[in-house]
matplotlib code that plots the C-alpha trace (Angstrom):
import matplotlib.pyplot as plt

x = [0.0, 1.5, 2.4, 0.3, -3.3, -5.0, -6.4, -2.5, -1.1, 0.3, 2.1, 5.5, 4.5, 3.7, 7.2, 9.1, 7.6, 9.1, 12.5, 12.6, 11.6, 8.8, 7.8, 3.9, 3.0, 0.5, -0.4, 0.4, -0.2, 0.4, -1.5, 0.1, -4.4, -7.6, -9.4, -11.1, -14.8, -14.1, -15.0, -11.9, -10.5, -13.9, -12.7, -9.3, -10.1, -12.9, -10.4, -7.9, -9.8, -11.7, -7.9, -7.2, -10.2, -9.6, -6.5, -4.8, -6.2, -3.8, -3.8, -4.7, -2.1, -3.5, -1.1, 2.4, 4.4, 6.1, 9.7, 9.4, 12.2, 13.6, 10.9, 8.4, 6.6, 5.7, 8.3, 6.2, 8.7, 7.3, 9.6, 8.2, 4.8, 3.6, -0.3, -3.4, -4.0, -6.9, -9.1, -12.1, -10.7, -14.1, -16.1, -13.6, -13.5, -17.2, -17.0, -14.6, -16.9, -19.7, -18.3, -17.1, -20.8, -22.4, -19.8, -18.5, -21.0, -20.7, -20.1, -16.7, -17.2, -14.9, -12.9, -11.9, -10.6, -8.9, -7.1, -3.4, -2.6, 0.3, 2.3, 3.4, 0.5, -2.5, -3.7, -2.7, -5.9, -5.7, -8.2, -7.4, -9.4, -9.1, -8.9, -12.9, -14.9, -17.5, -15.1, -14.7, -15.9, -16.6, -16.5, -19.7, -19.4, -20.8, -22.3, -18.9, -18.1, -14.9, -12.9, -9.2, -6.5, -3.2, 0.5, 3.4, 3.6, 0.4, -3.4, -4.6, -7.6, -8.7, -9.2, -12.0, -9.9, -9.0, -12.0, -13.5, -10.8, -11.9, -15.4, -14.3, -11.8, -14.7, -16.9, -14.1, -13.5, -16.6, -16.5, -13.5, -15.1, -18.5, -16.1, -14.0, -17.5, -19.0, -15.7, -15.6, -18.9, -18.9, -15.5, -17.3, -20.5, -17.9, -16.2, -13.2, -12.2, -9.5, -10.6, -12.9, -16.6, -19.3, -21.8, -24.7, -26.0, -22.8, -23.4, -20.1, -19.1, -16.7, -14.7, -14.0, -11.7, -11.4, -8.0, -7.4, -9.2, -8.2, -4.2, -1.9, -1.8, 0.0, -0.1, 2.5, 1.8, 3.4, 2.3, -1.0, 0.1, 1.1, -2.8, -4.9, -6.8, -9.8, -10.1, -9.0, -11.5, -13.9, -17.8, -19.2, -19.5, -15.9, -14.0, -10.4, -8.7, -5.6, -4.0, -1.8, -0.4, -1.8, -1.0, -3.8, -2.6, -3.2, -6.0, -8.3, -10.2, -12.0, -11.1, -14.4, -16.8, -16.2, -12.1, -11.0, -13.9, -14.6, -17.4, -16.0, -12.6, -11.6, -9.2, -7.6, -5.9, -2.3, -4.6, -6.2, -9.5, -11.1, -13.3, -15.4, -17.5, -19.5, -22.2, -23.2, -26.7, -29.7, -31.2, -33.3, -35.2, -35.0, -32.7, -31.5, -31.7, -30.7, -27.4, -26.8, -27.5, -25.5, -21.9, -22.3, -22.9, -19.8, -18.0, -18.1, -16.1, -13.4, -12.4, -12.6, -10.2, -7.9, -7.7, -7.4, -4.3, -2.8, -3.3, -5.9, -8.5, -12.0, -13.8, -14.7, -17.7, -19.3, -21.1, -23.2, -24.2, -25.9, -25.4, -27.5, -30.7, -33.4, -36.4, -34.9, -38.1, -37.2, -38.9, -39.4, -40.7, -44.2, -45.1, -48.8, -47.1, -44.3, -46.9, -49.0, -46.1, -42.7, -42.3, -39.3, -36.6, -37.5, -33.4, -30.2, -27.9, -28.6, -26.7, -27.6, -27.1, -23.2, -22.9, -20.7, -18.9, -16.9, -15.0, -13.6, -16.6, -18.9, -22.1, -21.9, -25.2, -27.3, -25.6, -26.0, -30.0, -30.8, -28.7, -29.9, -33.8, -33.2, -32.3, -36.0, -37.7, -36.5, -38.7, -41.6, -40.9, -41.1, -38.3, -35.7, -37.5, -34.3, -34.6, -37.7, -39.6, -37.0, -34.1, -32.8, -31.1, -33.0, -31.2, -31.9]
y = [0.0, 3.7, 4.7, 8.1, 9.4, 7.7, 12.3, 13.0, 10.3, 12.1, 11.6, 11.3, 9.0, 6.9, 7.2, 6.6, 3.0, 2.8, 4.2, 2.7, -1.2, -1.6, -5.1, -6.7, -8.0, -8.2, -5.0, -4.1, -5.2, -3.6, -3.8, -2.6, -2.8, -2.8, -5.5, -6.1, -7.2, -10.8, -13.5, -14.7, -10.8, -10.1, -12.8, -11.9, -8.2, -9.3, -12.4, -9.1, -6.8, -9.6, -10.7, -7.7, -7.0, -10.4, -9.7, -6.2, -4.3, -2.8, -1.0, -2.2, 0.2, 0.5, 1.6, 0.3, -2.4, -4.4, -6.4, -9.8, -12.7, -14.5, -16.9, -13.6, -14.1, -11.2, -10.4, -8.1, -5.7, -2.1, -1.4, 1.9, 4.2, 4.4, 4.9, 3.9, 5.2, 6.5, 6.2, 7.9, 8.0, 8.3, 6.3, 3.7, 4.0, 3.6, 0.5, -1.2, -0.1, -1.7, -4.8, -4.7, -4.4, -7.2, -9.4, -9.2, -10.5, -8.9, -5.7, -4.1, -0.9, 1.9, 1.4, 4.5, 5.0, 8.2, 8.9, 10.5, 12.6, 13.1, 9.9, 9.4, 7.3, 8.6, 8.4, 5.7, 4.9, 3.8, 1.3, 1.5, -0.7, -1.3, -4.4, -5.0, -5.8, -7.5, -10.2, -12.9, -11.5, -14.1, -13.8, -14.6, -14.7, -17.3, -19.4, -19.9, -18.8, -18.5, -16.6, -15.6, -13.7, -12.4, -13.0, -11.7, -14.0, -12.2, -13.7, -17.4, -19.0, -20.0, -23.8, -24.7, -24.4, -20.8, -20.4, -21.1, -19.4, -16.0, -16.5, -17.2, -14.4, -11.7, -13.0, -12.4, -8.8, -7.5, -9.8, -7.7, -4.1, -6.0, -6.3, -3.0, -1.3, -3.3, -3.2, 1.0, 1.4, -1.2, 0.7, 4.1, 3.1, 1.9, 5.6, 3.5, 5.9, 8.0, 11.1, 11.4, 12.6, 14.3, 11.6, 12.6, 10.9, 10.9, 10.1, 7.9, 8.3, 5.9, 5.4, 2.5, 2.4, -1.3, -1.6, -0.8, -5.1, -6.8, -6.2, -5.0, -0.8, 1.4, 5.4, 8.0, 9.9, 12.7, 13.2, 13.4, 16.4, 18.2, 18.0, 21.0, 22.2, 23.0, 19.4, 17.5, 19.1, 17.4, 17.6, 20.6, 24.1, 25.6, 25.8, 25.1, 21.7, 19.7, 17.8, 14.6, 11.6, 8.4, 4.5, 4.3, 7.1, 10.6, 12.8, 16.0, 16.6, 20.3, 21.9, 22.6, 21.2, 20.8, 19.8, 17.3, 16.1, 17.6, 16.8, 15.7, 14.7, 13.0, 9.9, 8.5, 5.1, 4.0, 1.2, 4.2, 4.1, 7.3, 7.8, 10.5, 11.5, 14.1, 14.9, 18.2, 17.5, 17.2, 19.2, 18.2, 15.3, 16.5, 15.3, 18.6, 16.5, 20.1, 20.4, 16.7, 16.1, 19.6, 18.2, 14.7, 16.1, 18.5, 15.8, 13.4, 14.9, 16.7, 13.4, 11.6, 14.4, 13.5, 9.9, 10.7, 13.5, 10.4, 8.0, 5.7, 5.6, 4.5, 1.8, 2.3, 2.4, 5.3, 3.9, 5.9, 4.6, 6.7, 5.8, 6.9, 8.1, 6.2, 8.2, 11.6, 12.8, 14.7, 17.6, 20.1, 23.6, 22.7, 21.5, 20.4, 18.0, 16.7, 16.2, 13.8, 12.3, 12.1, 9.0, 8.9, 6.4, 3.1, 2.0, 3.4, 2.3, 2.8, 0.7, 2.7, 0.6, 1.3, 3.8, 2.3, 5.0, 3.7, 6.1, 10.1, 12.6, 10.6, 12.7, 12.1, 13.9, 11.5, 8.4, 9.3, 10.0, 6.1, 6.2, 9.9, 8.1, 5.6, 8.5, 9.8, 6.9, 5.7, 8.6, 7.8, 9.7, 8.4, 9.9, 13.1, 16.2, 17.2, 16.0, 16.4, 13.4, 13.4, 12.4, 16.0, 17.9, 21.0, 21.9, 21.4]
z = [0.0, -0.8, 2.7, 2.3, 3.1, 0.0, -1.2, -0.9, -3.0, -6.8, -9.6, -7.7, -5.6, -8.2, -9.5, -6.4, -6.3, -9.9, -8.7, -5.5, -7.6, -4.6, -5.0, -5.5, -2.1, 0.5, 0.3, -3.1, -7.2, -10.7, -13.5, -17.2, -18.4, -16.7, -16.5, -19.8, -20.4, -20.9, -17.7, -17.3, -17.0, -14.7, -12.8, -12.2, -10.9, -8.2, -7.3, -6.9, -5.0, -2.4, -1.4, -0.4, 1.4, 2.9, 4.1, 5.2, 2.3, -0.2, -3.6, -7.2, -9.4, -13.0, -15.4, -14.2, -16.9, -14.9, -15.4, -16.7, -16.5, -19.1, -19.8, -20.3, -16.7, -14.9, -11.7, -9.5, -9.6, -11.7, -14.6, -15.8, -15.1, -19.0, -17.9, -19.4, -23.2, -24.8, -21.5, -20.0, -16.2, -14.3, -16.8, -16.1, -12.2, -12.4, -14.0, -11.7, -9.1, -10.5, -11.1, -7.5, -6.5, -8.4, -8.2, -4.7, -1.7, 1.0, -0.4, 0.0, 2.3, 1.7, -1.7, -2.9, -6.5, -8.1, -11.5, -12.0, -14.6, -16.0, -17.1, -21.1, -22.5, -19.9, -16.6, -13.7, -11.8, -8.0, -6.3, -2.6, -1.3, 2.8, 5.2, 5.6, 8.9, 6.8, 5.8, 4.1, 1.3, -1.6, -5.6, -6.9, -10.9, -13.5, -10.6, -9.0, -5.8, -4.3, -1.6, -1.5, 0.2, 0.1, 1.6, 0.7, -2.1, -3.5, -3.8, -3.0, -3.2, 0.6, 1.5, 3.5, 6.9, 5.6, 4.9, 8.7, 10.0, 8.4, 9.8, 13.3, 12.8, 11.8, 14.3, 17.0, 15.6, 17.1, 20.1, 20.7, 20.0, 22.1, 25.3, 25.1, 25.1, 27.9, 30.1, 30.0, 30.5, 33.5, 34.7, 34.6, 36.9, 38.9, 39.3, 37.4, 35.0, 33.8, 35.6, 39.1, 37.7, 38.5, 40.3, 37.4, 34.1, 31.6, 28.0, 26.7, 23.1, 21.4, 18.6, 17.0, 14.5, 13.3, 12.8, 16.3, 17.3, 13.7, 14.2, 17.0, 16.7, 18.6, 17.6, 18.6, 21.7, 21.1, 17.5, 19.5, 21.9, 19.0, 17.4, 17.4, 21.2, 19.3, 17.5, 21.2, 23.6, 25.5, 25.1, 26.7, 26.7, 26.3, 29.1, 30.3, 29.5, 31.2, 28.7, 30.1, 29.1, 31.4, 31.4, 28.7, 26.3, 26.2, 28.2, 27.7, 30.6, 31.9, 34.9, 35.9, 38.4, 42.0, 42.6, 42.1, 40.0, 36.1, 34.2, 30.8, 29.4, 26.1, 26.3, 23.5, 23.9, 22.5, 20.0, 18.3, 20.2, 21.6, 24.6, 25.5, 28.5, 29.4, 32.3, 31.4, 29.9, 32.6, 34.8, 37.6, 36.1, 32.1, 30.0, 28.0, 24.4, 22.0, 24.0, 23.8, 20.5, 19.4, 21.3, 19.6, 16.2, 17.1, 18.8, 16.4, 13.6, 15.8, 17.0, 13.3, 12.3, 15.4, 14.4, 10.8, 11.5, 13.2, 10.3, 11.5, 8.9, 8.5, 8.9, 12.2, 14.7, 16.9, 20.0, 22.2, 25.4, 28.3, 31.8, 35.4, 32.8, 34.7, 35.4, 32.9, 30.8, 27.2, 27.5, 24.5, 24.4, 23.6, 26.9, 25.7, 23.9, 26.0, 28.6, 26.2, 25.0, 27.0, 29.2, 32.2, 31.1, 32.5, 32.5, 33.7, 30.9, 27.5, 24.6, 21.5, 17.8, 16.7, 14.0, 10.9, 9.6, 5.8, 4.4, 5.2, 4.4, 5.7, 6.6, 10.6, 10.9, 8.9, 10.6, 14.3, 13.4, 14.3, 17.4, 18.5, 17.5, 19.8, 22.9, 22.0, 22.1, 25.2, 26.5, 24.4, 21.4, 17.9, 16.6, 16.9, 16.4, 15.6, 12.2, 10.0, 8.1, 5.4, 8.2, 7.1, 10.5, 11.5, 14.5, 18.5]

ax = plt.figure().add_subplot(projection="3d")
ax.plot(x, y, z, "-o")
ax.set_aspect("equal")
plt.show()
C-alpha cells in the first residue's frame, strides 16, 4: 500500500515506487491494463480486489508495466509508469466499481478510487481498497463462488480451513469491540475511569476504529500532543482543558466542576481508540436532548479528524451509550405535547445501535440519526424532532 493518506497520493509517488523497484506483495499489485470485459479478466479483478479485502487491504495500481524474466513471466517488480492510453478516467472507475458491486457479496465498504494525470500514455488509476470488517468477502461470478487472500507471495484462493478461520476471525472482531464497550462502560458506573466525575447521568461516546481489534496498533503519543486544542477538547460548553499523558494514552479533561472532579474529558488510547465523556446535559429530572444532541454532532467529527491526523482511517464504529438516565423525561418547548407524550426512562444504561462509519466525508449527521432516535424513544418519542420526516437535521 502507498504509505500516504489515499487524497495526498500524486504523480510522484507513483514514480518513487518505480524508482525505488517496490515489490507486488501483500499490500500491493500492478497492472500494465484494466481488467477487460471478458469472464476470465472479470474474474481476475474481483479475485484481486476480495484478497485484499480479505487480508490487510492494499492498492490495485493501474497503469504500471512491470519487469518480466527471461521466460516472459511477470516479476512483480514495476519497470516503468507508462499509464493507461486513450481512457475515459471516471467512466472507467465507475465500471470497476460496479463490477465490485455485483460481483462481490458482502459488499466491500470503503474502496476509494482516483485517477493520476500526468504519465506518457495517460492516466494511472488507484483502487485502494481497505482491510474490511465485513469479511470474508466471496466472488460470486458465472455461478462460481470463491474466496481468496493475500500473503506476501500475492493472492490465493482459501481452503475450507482458511475459509473457517476468516469466519471465526470476523466474528471475534466485534467480540472484541463488544467487550472494550462493555468493560468501559462497567468501569465508569464503577467511578473506574481516567478522571474522578461528576456523580450525574454521563453520555459515553466511542470510537471504534477497526483496525485498532483486527491487528496490534499502537499510535504516537506525542504526534498526538502536537494535534490541534480545538479538534481535542472534551464535550461541553468551552472551558479550560488539562492535557496529560496516562497509562492508557493521552487525556483531555476540563477543569471545571467541583475539585478534584470535572465533568467531561476526552481519552484516546495507544490502539487508536477514543473515549469520550460528558455529564453536562440534565437538569433536575430533564434530559436537556438540544445540547446533547448539538456536542455529539460537534464531537463526532473533531475526534474523526484526530484519528485521521494520526493515520488511523476509517472503517470504524461510533457507540453511544448513556449511563445513570433512569427516570430523565425529554422535554421540549411545547409542553402540551411533552406532557402527552414524554415517558421517564425506564433503564439506567442505555446501549444505543453502533454507527458504521466507511469512508472520510462521511455525513456524521445522517448516521448518528438512528442512534440519537433511539435516545428519543426511550422517553416515548417516535423519533428526533431534531430531524424532519426526510431524516434532514433541522437543528436542537
Amino acid at each position: 500500500m502507498i504509505p500516504k493518506e489515499f487524497d495526498a497520493i500524486g504523480k510522484e509517488d507513483i514514480e518513487v515506487l518505480v524508482a525505488n523497484a517496490v515489490s507486488e506483495g501483500r499490500t500491493i499489485e500492478y497492472k500494465e491494463q484494466l481488467p477487460g470485459s471478458t469472464d476470465d479478466h472479470r474474474r481476475e479483478f474481483l479475485a484481486d480486489a476480495s484478497s485484499f479485502a480479505n487480508a490487510g487491504g492494499g492498492d490495485l495500481i493501474y497503469g504500471i508495466r512491470e519487469k518480466r524474466d527471461a521466460n516472459g513471466k511477470p516479476t512483480g517488480l514495476p519497470e516503468t509508469a507508462e499509464g493507461l492510453p486513450g481512457v475515459n478516467a471516471d467512466a472507467e472507475k465507475r465500471r470497476l466499481e460496479e463490477m465490485l458491486r455485483s460481483g462481490i457479496d458482502p459488499r466491500i465498504p470503503a474502496i476509494r478510487p482516483k485517477h493520476i494525470d500526468g504519465f506518457p500514455a495517460g492516466p494511472v488509476i488507484v483502487l485502494r481498497i481497505p482491510k474490511s470488517w465485513a469479511s470474508p468477502h466471496m466472488v460470486i461470478f458465472k455461478n462460481q463462488s470463491r474466496f481468496f487472500s493475500r500473503t506476501s507471495a500475492g493472492k490465493h484462493q482459501l481452503d475450507v480451513r482458511e475459509i473457517r478461520a476468516a469466519f471465526a476471525a470476523s466474528e471475534s472482531l466485534g467480540d472484541r469491540m463488544t467487550a472494550f464497550r462493555a468493560d468501559r462502560v462497567a468501569k465508569l458506573l464503577a467511578s473506574e475511569g481516567p478522571m474522578p466525575l461528576e456523580p450525574s447521568p454521563k453520555v459515553i461516546l466511542h470510537l471504534l476504529p477497526v483496525s485498532a481489534f483486527a491487528e496490534a496498533t499502537a499510535i504516537d503519543l506525542k504526534a498526538a500532543q502536537k494535534l490541534s486544542n480545538h479538534d481535542f477538547q472534551p464535550m461541553g460548553p468551552p472551558h479550560s482543558y488539562g492535557p496529560q499523558f496516562n497509562f492508557d494514552g493521552y487525556l483531555v479533561s476540563s477543569e471545571i466542576g467541583k475539585p478534584p472532579l470535572c465533568d467531561s474529558y476526552v481519552q484516546l488510547f495507544r490502539n487508536g481508540t477514543i473515549e469520550a465523556v460528558w455529564s453536562g446535559f440534565t437538569r433536575e429530572k430533564a434530559l436537556l436532548i438540544g445540547p446533547l444532541e448539538r456536542e455529539l454532532l460537534q464531537g463526532v467529527p473533531r475526534y474523526l479528524k484526530i484519528l485521521r491526523d494520526l493515520g488511523i482511517e476509517p472503517p470504524l464504529f461510533v457507540v453511544l451509550s448513556l449511563v445513570g438516565v433512569k427516570a430523565l423525561l425529554i422535554i421540549t418547548s411545547d409542553e402540551r405535547q411533552w406532557r402527552l407524550v414524554s415517558k421517564p426512562i425506564d433503564r439506567d444504561v442505555l446501549l444505543l445501535p453502533e454507527v458504521s462509519i466507511e469512508e472520510s466525508g462521511s455525513n456524521t449527521s445522517e448516521l448518528l440519526r438512528p442512534a440519537l432516535d433511539t435516545i428519543w424513544q426511550a422517553s416515548g418519542w417516535p423519533r428526533s424532532l431534531g430531524y424532519d420526516d426526510h431524516g434532514k437535521r433541522v437543528g436542537s
